[in-house]
C-alpha positions in Angstrom: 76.2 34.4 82.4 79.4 36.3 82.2 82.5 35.6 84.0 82.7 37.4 87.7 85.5 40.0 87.3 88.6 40.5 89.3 87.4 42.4 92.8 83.9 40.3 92.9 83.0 37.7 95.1 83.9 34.8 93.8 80.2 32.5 93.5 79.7 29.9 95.7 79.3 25.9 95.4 78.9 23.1 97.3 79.3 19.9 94.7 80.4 16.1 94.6 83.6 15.5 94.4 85.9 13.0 93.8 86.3 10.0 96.3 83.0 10.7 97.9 81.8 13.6 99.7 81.4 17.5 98.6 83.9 19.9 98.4 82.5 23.3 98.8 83.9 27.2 98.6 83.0 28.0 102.5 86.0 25.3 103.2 88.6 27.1 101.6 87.5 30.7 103.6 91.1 31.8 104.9 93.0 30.3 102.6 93.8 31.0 98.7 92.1 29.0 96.1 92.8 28.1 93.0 89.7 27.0 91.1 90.6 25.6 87.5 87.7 24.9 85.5 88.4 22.2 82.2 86.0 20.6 79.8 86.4 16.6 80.3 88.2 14.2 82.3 90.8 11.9 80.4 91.4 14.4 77.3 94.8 15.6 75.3 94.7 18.6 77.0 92.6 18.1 80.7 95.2 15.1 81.6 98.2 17.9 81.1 96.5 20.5 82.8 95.4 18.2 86.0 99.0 16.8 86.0 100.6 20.1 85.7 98.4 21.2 88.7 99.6 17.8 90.5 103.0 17.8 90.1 103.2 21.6 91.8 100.5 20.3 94.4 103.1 20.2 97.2 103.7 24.2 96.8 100.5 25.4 96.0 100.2 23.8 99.2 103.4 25.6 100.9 102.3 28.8 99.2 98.9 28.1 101.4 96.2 28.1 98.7 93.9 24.8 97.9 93.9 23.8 94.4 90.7 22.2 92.5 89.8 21.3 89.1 85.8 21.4 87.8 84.4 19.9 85.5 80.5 18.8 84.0 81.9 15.3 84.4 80.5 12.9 87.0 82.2 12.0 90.4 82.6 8.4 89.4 84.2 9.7 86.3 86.3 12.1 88.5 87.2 8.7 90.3 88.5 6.7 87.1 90.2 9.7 85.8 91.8 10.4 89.5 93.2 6.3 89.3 94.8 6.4 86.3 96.7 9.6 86.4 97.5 9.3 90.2 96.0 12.9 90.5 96.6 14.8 93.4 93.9 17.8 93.2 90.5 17.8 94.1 88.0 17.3 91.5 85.0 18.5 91.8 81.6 17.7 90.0 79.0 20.1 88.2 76.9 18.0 86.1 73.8 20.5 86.3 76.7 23.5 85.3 75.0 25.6 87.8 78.4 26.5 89.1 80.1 26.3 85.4 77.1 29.2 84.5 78.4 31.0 87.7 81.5 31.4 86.9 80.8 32.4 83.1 82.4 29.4 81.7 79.9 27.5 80.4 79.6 29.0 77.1 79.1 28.3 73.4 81.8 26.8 71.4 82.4 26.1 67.8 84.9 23.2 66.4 85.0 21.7 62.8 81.9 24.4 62.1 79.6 23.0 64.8 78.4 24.9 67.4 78.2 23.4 70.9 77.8 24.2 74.7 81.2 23.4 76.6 83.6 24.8 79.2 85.8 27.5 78.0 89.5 26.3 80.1 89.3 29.3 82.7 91.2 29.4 86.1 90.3 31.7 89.0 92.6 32.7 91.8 90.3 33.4 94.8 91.5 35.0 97.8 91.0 34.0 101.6 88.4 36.4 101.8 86.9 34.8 98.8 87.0 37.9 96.4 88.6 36.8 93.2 92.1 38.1 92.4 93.0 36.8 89.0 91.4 35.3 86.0 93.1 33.2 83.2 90.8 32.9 80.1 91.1 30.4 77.4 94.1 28.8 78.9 96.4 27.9 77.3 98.3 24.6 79.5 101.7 24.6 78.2 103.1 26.1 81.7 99.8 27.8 82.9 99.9 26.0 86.7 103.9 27.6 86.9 102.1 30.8 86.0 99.4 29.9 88.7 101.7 29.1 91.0 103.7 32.9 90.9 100.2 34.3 90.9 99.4 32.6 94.3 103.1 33.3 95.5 102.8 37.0 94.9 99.3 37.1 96.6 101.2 35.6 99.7 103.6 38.3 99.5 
C-alpha cells in the first residue's frame, strides 16, 4: 500500500503493546501523535532512534503530543528491549503488519543484493483531529526526534 499523504486521515490501530494491554489511535484523539515506525527492536540504528525519542519524552509531552514507536516485533520482545534501554515511549506491536501496510511502510527492501520485506524507518506526525500533518521518510536518526520535536512545537503554535 502506499504511504497516507499529508491532509489524510491518518489509519487506525488498535495493537499489543508493551507492558500488557493495547495502545490504540482513538486514545490519542485530542492530542498530537507522533507515530515512529522502525524495523526491529535492539538494532544499531532502532536503540538510537527509541532513545532519541526517550530522552525528549518529557517535552513531547509538554508540547502535548503522545509519542510511540511500531514495530513487526512481538510485545514480549517490546518488553526485553523496553528493560534494557530504560525506554520511555510506548511500543506498540504489529506482527500481522496490518498497520505497517496501512501506513505504506511495509515495503520491499534490498541489502547485500537480497531482496526482502521490511519496514522502511518512517515517522508520522498526526494531529488531534487525527489527520496526518507531516511525514519523515527513510529517516535518517542522527537528530530526527529534535526535528520531530520542532515539528510538534510549531503544530502547537
Amino acid at each position: 500500500m502506499a504511504v497516507p499523504g499529508i491532509g489524510a486521515t491518518a489509519p487506525d490501530f488498535n495493537l499489543p503493546r508493551d507492558g500488557g494491554g493495547r495502545v490504540s489511535l482513538a486514545e490519542f484523539h485530542g492530542r498530537p501523535l507522533v507515530l515512529f515506525f522502525y524495523p526491529k527492536d535492539d538494532t544499531t540504528g532502532c536503540t538510537a532512534e527509541s532513545l532519541a525519542f526517550t530522552a525528549l519524552a518529557a517535552e513531547f509531552d509538554a508540547a502535548g503530543a503522545a509519542v510511540i514507536g511500531m514495530s513487526p516485533d512481538s510485545a514480549a520482545c517490546h518488553d526485553k528491549f523496553v528493560k534494557k534501554h530504560r525506554l520511555s515511549v510506548a511500543l506498540a506491536s504489529d506482527e500481522e503488519k496490518t498497520t505497517l501496510q496501512a501506513y505504506g511502510v511495509w515495503k520491499e527492501k534490498s541489502m547485500y543484493g537480497r531482496n526482502f520485506m521490511g519496514v522502511e524507518r518512517t515517522t508520522f506526525l498526526i494531529r488531534k483531529d487525527g489527520i496526518i500533518a507531516t511525514i519523515w521518510q527513510k529517516v535518517k536518526v542522527q537528530g530526527h526526534a529534535e526535528t520531530v520535536l520542532e515539528a510538534v512545537r510549531n503544530l502547537a503554535a
